[in-house]
N, C-alpha and C positions, 0 to 999 in steps of 0.2 A: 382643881376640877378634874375629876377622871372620865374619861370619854369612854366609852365600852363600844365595840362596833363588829359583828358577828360576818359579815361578807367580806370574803379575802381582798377584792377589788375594790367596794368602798373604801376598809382599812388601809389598803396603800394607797389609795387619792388622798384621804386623808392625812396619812401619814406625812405624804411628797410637801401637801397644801401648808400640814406646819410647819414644816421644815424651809417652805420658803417663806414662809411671813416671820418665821423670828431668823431670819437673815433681812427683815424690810424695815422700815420706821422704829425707831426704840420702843415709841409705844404699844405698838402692835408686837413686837419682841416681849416686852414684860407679860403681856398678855397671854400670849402663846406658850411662854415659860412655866406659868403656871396652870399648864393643861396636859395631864397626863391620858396618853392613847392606850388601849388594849385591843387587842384582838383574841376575841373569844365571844360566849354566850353571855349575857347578861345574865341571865336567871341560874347560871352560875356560879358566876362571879360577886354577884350582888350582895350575898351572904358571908362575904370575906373583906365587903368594905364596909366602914365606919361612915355610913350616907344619910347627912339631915336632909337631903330636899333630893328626889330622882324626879328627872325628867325622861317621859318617857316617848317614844317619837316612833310609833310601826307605822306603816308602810297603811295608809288609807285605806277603807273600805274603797269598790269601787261606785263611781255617780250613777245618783240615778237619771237626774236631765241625759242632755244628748250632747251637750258643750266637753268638748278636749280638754284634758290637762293639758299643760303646758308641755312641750315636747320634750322638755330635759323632765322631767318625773312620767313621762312616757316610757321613755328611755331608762331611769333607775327602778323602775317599773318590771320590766323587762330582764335586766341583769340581776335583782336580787329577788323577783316573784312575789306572790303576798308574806303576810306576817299570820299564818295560823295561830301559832300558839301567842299570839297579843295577848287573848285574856289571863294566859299562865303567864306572861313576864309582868304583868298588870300585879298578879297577882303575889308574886316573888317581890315587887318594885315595895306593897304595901305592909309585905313583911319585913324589907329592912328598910327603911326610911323611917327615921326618928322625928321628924317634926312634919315631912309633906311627899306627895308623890303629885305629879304635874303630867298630864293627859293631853299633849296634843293633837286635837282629833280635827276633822272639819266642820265648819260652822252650823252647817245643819243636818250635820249624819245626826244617827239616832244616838243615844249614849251608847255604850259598847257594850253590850249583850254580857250577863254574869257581873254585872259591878251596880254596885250601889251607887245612888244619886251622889255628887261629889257633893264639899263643901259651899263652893262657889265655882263659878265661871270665870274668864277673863275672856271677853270677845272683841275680835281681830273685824276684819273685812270679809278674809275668806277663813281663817281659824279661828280654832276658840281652844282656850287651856283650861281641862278642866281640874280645877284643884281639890284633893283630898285630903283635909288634915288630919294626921294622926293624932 
């Protein structure tokens, strides 16, 4: 599994986070072993990897009720800003992914503005994955 991850600070949270889980449990070791981090652009990178299923995870629209996020995505909110170009990594994601691209959006945002109705849904509580089959 290759993780692509474009903010310097998330990538070394991340970085740190795997670094100590395959020092934790073996299983969660094996796990971690086979997850490759980068640090860069996605809609860069994406075109140089061999990707059957992208999962793609920007930064939410913001709500329209008046209820809080949760104060930690407040907060990553804050240090990495929105995801403007979501529909060009959207759009990058659907150029290389050989069998599916996966849309994690929120359960009742609108679909995301420039994208075609997906294949199916998967709906969460508060998310919904929207899948695209190629």
């Amino acid at each position: 599994m290759t993780l692509i991850e474009r903010s310097p600070e998330v990538y070394t949270a991340l970085r740190e986070g795997l670094l100590q889980a395959r020092e934790g449990p073996v299983e969660i070791a094996e796990i971690t072993a086979r997850m490759n981090l980068i640090h860069g652009d996605a809609r860069d990178i994406l075109g140089e990897i061999d990707a059957e299923v992208v999962l793609v995870d920007p930064m939410h629209p913001p709500r329209r009720g008046s209820a809080l996020v949760k104060q930690e995505m407040r907060l990553l909110r804050t240090l990495v800003g929105a995801d403007p170009d979501s529909l060009e990594l959207m759009k990058v994601a659907l150029k290389a992914a050989t069998s599916r691209v996966v849309l994690k959006w929120p359960l009742r945002a609108d679909l995301m503005a420039g994208l075609e109705p997906p294949s199916h849904r998967i709906c969460g509580r508060t998310t919904r994955y929207d899948v695209f089959m190629i």
